[in-house]
NUDO-978052 format. One line per field, with one value per residue (C-alpha): residue in three letters; y, x, z. Coordinates in steps of 0.1 Angstrom, whole numbers. Example, Ala and Ser with C-alpha at 12.3 -4.5 7.8 and 13.67 -1.06 7.14 Angstrom:
<atoms>
code <- c(ALA,SER) $
north <- c(-45,-11) $
east <- c(123,137) $
up <- c(78,71) $
</atoms>
This chain:
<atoms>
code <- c(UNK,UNK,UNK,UNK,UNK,UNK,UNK,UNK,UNK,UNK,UNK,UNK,UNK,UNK,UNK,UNK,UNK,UNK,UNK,UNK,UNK,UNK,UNK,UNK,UNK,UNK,UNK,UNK,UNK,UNK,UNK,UNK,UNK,UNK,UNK,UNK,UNK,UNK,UNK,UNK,UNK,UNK,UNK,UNK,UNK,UNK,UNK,UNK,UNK,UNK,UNK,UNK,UNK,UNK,UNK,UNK,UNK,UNK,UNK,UNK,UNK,UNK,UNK,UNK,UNK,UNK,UNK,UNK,UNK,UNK,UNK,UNK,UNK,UNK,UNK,UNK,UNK,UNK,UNK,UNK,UNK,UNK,UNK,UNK,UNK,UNK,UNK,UNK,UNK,UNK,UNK,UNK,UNK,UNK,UNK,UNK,UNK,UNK,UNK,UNK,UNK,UNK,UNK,UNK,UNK,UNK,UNK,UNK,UNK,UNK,UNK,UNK,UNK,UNK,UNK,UNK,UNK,UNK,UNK,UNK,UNK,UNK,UNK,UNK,UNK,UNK,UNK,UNK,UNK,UNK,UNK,UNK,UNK,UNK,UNK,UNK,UNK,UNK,UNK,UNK,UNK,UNK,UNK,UNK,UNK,UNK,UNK,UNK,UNK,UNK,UNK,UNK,UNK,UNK,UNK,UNK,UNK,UNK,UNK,UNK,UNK,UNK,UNK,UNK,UNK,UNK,UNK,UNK,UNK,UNK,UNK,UNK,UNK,UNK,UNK,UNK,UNK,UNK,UNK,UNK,UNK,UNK,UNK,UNK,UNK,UNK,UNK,UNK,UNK,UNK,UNK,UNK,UNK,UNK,UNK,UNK,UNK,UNK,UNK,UNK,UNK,UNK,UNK,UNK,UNK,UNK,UNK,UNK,UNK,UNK,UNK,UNK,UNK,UNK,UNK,UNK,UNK,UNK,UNK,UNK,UNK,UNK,UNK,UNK,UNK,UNK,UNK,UNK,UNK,UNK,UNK,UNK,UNK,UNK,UNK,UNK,UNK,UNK,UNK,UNK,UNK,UNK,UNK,UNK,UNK,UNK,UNK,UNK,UNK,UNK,UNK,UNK,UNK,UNK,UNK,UNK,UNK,UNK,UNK,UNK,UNK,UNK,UNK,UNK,UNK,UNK,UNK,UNK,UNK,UNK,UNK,UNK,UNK,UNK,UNK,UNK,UNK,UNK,UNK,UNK,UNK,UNK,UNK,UNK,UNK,UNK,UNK,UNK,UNK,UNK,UNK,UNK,UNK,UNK,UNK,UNK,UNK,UNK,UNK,UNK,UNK,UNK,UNK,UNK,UNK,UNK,UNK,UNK,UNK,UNK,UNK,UNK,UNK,UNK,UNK,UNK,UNK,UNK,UNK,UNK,UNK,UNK,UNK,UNK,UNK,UNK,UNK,UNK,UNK,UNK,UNK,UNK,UNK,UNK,UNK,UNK,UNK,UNK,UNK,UNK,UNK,UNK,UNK,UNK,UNK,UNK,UNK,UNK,UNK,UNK,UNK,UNK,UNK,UNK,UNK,UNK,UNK,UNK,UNK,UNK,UNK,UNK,UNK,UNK,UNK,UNK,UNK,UNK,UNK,UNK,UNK,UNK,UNK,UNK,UNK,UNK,UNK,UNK,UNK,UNK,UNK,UNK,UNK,UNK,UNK,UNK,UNK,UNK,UNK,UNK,UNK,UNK,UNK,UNK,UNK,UNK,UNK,UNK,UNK,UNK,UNK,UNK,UNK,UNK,UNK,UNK,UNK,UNK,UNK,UNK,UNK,UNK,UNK,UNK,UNK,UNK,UNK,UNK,UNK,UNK,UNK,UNK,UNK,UNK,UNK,UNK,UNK,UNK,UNK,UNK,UNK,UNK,UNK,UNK,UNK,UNK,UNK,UNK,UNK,UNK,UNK,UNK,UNK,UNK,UNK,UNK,UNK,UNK,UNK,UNK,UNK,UNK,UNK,UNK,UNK,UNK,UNK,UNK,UNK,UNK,UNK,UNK,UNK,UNK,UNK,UNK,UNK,UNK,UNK,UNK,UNK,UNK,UNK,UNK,UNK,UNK,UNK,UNK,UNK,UNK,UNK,UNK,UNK,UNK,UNK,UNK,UNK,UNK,UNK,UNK,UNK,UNK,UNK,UNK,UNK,UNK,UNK,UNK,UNK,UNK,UNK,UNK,UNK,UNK,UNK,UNK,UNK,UNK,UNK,UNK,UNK,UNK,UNK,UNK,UNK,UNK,UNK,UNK,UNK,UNK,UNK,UNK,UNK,UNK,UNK,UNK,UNK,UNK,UNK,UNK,UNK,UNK,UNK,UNK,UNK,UNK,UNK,UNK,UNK,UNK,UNK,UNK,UNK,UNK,UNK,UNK,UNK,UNK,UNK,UNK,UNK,UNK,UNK,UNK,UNK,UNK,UNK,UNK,UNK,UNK,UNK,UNK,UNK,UNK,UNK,UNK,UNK,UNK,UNK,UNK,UNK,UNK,UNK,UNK,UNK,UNK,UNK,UNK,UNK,UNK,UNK,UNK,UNK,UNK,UNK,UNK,UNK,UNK,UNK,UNK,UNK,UNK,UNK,UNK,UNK,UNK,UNK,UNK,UNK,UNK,UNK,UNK,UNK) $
north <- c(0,32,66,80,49,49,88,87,56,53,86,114,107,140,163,164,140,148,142,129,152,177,168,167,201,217,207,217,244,267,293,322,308,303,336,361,376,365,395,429,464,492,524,560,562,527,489,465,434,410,422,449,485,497,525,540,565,581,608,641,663,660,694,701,681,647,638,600,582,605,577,561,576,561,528,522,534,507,502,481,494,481,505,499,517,517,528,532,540,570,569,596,606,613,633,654,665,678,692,711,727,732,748,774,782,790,813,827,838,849,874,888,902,914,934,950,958,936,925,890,860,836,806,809,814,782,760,772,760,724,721,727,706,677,680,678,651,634,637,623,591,604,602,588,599,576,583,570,562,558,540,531,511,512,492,491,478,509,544,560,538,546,581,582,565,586,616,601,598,629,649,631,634,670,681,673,688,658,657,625,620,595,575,586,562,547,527,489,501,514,483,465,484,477,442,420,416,444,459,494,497,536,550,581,596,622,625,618,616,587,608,616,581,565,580,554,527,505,506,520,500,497,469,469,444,440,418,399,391,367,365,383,378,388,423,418,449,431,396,406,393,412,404,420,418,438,435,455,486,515,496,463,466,457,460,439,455,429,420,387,358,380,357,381,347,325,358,355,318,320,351,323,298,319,339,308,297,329,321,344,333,336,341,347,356,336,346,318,283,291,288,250,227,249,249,214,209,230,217,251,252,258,271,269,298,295,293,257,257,239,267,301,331,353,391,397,382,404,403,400,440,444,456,492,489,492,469,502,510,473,471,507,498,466,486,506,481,458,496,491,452,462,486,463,440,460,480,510,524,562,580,572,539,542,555,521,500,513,517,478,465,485,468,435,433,441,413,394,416,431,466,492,484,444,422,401,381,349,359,345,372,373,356,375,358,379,411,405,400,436,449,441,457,489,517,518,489,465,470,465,433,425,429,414,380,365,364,353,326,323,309,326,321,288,317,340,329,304,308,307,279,290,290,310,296,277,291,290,298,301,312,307,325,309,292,319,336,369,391,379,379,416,409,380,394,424,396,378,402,417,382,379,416,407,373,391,414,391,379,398,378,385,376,383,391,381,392,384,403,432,446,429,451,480,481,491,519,508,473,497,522,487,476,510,504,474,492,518,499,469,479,485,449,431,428,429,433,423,436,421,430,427,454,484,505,501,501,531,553,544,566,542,531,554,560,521,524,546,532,503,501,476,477,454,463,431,428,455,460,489,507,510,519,557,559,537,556,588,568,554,587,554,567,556,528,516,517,499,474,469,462,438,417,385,366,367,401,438,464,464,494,495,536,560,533,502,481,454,422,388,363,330,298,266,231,223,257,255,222,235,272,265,278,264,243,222,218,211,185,162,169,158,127,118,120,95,70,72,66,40,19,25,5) $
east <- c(0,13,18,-9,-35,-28,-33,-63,-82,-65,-58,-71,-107,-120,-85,-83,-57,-18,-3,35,42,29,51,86,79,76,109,125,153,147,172,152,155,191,201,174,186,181,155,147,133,127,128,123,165,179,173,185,192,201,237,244,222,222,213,207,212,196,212,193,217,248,270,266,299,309,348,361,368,344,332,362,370,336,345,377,366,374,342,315,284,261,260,234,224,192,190,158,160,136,123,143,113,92,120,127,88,92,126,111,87,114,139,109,104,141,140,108,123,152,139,112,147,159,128,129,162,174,210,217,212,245,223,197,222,242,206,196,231,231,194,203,234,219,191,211,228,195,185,217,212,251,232,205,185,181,163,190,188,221,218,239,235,258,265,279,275,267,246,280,297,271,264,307,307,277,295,327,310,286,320,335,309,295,333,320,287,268,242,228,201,192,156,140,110,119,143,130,121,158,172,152,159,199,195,207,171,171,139,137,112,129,123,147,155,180,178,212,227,254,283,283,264,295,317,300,314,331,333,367,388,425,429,468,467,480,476,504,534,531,507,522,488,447,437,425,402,379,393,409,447,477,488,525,554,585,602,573,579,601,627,628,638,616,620,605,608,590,598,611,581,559,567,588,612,579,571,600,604,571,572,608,586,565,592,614,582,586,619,637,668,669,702,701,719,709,723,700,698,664,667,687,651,637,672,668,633,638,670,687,724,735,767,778,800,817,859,855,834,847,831,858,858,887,878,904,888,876,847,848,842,807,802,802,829,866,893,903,870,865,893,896,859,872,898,879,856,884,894,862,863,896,883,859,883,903,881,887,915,930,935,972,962,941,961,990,960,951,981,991,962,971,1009,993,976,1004,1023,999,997,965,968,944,957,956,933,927,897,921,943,946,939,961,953,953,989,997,985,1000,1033,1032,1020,1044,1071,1058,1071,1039,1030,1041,1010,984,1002,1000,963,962,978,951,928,956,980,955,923,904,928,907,878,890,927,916,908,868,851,815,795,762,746,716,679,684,715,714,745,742,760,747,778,802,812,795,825,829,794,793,826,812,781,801,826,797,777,804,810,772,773,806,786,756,775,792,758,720,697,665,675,665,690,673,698,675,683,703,706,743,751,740,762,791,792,811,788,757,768,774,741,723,746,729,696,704,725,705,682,707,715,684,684,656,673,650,662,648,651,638,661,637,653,690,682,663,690,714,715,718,682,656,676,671,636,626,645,628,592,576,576,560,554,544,537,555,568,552,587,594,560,560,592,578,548,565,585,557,529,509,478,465,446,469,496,470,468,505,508,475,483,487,515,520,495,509,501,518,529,535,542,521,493,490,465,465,476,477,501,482,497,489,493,524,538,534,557,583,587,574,599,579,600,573,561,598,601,569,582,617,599,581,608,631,600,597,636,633,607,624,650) $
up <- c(0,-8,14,-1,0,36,42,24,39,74,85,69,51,54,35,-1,-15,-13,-41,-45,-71,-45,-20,-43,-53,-21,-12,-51,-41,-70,-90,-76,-44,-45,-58,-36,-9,25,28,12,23,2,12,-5,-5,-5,-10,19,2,32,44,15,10,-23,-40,-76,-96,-125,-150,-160,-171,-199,-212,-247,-259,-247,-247,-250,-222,-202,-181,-176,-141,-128,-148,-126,-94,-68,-55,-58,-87,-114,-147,-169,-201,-219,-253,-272,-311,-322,-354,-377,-398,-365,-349,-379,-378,-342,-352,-381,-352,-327,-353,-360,-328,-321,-351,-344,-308,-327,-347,-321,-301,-333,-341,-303,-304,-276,-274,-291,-271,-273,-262,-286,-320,-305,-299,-334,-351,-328,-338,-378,-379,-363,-387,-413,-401,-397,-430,-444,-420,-408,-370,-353,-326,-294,-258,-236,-201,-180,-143,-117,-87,-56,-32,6,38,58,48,57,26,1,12,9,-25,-39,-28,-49,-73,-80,-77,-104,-129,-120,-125,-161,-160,-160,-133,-113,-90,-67,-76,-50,-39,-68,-55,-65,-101,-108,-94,-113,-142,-135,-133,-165,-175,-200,-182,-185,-153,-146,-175,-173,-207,-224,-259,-273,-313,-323,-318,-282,-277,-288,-259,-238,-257,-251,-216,-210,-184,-173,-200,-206,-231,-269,-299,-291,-269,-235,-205,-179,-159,-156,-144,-105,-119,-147,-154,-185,-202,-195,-228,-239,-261,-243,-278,-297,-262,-266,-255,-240,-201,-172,-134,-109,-71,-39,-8,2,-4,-28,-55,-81,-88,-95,-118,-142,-142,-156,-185,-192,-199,-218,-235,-247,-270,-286,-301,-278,-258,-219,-201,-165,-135,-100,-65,-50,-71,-80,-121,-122,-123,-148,-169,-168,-175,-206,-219,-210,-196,-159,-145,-114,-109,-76,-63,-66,-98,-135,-147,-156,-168,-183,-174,-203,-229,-260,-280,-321,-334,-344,-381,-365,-342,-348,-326,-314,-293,-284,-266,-253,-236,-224,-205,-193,-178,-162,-145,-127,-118,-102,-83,-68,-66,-46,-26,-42,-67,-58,-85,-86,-81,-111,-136,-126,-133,-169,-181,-170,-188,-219,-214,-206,-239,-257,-247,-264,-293,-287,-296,-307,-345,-344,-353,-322,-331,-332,-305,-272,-242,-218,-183,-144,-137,-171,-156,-122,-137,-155,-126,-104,-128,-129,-104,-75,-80,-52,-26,-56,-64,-28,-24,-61,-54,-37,-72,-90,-64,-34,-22,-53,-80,-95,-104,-125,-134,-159,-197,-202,-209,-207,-238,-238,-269,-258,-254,-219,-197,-158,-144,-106,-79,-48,-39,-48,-13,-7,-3,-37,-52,-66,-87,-98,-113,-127,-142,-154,-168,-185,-203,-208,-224,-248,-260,-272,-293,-313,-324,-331,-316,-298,-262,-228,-196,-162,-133,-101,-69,-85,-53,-55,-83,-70,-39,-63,-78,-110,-114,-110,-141,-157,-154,-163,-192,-198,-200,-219,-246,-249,-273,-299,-298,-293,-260,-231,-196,-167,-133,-102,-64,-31,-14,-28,-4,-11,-45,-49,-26,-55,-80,-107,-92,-107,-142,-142,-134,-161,-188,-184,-202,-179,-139,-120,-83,-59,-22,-6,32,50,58,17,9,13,-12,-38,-37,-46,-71,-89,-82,-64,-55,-14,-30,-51,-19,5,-24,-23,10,10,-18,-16,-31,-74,-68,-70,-103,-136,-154,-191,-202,-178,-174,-148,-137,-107,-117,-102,-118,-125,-138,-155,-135,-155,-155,-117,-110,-134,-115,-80,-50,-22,-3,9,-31,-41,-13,-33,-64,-53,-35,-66,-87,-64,-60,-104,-103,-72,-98,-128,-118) $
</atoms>
């Protein structure tokens, strides 16, 4: 027997049948149900809709010209709104007939002040040329008439918010002379009429032609976005790409300033990724071991450049003269720049000091016969032993052998006393630092650098220098001109240079820092420490939001800047991407386990 053969002859003979069907759909969770707020008031000012109140707006009054882009402030405001416009065609034939009225009346008021002799009234002549014009560009179906009805709904969770976001807003717009008002105890038919339903329920109208109707359109956003180029990430602000090509920018720098953990590493392992697809060769520069999985996992090259390393450099070696360049300012610039790796070297040259040390190099050279009018493209460059012998020949030069003889005899002579055996050709090439000592670090990078610099001129390619926490470069003055160098140069010879720190502070005192900054044509700001805040502001003309969102952002968040515009940016990446570029250590420590358990069953 079933439940309702029971109901209906045991329990309940005298109530109408209950259907099964009946009792299914009383318990059916609907959409409505599942998308209506928890309850709703209406009231002459505002809506409560459960824990939010909102409010809308209605607008009755636009200037006589519109400008592009007049919305756009109201667009990008950080708050939370619905915009909603409602355009009705008008029938061109049927406007023209009240326009043929309106133009007479105009005319007729017109020449009544002429005939009394009053003065000229500007307001009148303009209405009577706007009214002719657009009649003319009626009849020659070059415009169309529409009644258009522009709404906006805001939302908060107290009457201070709205009545503070109103107020925003109101002064934006009437700075433009366009006027809003609120619906006043119309408040449910103007939500209504914002909802996605296409309902007109408000029914607030200005009559506007194509032209200025067309300033609403598109909505204008921070996109920063092109046709082509890599995903650098979505725009926090609308969802959209960040979509760019730093080879198609002015020129083809970026810098990329965070604190410690904000995830400016995961960053540009990722636009490597991206980049290397694009035909583009990566070489980079790694204080910290971070780049070695993803060299391997892309079939790139790592180089272990430490005192104990198989990997050496020759300072002394020359590049092969561009088609431009003549032996004789190849090697005067290499001079030039070993000057300055002495310096480090040595903790700083006087100028007597100096002058020993240029003119040893010069005499150095010579020995191999590599002079200013020889061809030294097969020539082999003299060694630091080679120098340190000249050196010590020369009158004042016996202490700057002294403090020279631990590169080229002591505990540091295995770095850079050895003829190079590095070769950069490969679409990937990590050279990593981590287990050079620190005293040493800075002349390694300038040393390394340098190298890096003299590769890419022997050969035009499109390539891409990454030299991660640049903050070691920029505590020298001579390997910080180097790398604004790099920044400035680069362009002639294909080359994007991507500078990366998490010392904002030390880098910004230097003043190498800003110069770097604005020759580069992307910036990307991340999570930033409260106590370098106030100077990146200034730096970057941040505005309070955008420095609040700076120091809230979570990690792979922060604002990209491309030119004089930027938008908030979150860096996003796919599954795969993610196990290549991840710095977690717990993350490396499964990856690391899964990889020994596939190797313990291989074999």
């Amino acid at each position: 027997m079933s439940i309702f053969d029971f109901l209906k002859t045991k329990k309940a003979p005298t109530l109408a049948p209950i259907l099964p069907q009946e009792i299914y759909e009383a318990g059916v969770l609907e959409l409505k149900d599942v998308i209506a707020p928890s309850a709703l008031k209406i009231t002459p000012k505002m809506l409560n809709l459960g824990d939010k109140i909102a409010r809308t707006f209605f607008v009755i009054s636009y200037p006589r010209y519109l400008t592009d882009g007049w919305f756009s402030p109201i667009i990008n405001l950080d708050k939370v709104f619905d915009i909603s416009i409602h355009i009705h065609p008008i029938e061109t034939s049927k406007i023209l007939r009240q326009f043929q009225k309106k133009v007479a009346e105009v005319q007729s008021q017109i020449h009544t002040r002429e005939e009394k002799g009053l003065v000229r009234d500007p307001m009148l002549d303009t209405a009577y040329q706007d009214l002719e014009k657009l009649r003319d560009d009626l009849m020659q179906a070059q415009e169309r008439l529409f009644d258009v009805g522009l709404y906006v709904s805001v939302y908060g969770d107290t009457e201070e918010e709205l009545n503070a976001t109103e107020s925003e807003i109101r002064s934006i717009l009437e700075s433009k002379l366009i006027y809003i008002k609120p619906a006043l105890f119309q408040q449910d038919a103007g939500f209504k009429s914002v909802l996605p339903s296409a309902t007109d329920e408000l029914a607030v109208h200005s009559k506007l032609n194509s032209s200025p109707l067309s300033s609403m359109f598109p909505f204008i956003s921070f996109d920063l976005t092109s046709d082509k180029g890599i995903l650098y990430g979505v725009n926090r602000h609308n969802s959209s790409l960040v979509l760019f090509d730093r080879f198609s920018l002015e020129n083809y720098n970026s810098v990329t300033l965070a604190k410690s953990g904000s995830g400016k590493s995961y960053q540009t392992k990722l636009e490597i990724i991206r980049t290397l697809m694009f035909d583009t060769e990566v070489i980079v520069i790694d204080p910290e071991k971070e780049y070695e999985y993803l060299a391997e996992a892309v079939g790139g090259k790592y180089f272990n450049i430490s005192l104990n390393s198989e990997h050496h450099i020759n300072p002394f070696e020359l590049p092969k003269p561009a088609e431009d360049e003549s032996p004789s300012d190849v090697l005067r610039s290499n001079i030039i720049n070993l000057v300055g790796l002495f310096r480090i070297m040595m903790g700083g040259l006087s100028p007597e000091e100096d002058a020993i040390i240029d003119r040893a190099i010069t005499e150095t050279y010579a020995l191999k016969d590599i002079t200013a009018d020889a061809d030294f493209s097969n020539l082999e460059p003299p060694l630091m032993s080679d120098f340190e012998l000249v050196l010590a020949g020369m009158e004042g030069g016996e202490s700057l052998v002294q403090r020279l003889s631990k590169y080229t005899r002591g505990t540091w002579a295995g770095f850079i006393n050895r003829p190079s055996n590095v070769d950069i050709n490969g679409k990937l090439v990590v050279f990593s630092l981590r287990d050079m000592e620190d005293e040493l670090k800075p002349v390694a990078m300038y040393i390394v650098t340098h190298y890096i610099w003299n590769a890419i001129r022997k050969n035009l390619r499109k390539r891409l220098l990454v030299i991660d926490e640049a903050w070691w470069m920029m505590k020298s003055e001579d390997t910080a001109s180097f790398l604004l160098g790099l920044a400035k140069r680069g362009r002639k010879y294909y080359l994007g240079v991507s500078t990366i720190t998490q010392d904002v502070d030390d880098f910004l005192k230097s003043p190498y820092g800003l110069p770097i900054i604005t020759n580069s044509s992307i910036q990307i700001l991340l999570k930033q420490s409260p106590s370098n805040i106030d100077k990146l502001q200034k730096t970057f003309n941040l505005t309070d939001e955008e420095k609040y969102l700076l120091l809230e952002s979570d990690v792979g968040e922060g604002i990209f800047f491309v030119g004089l515009k930027h938008v908030a940016i979150k860096i996003i990446a796919s599954y795969t991407e993610d196990q290549i570029i991840t710095s977690d250590p717990s993350e490396l420590l499964t990856i690391k386990k899964a990889k020994d358990e596939l190797n313990r069953v291989g074999k």
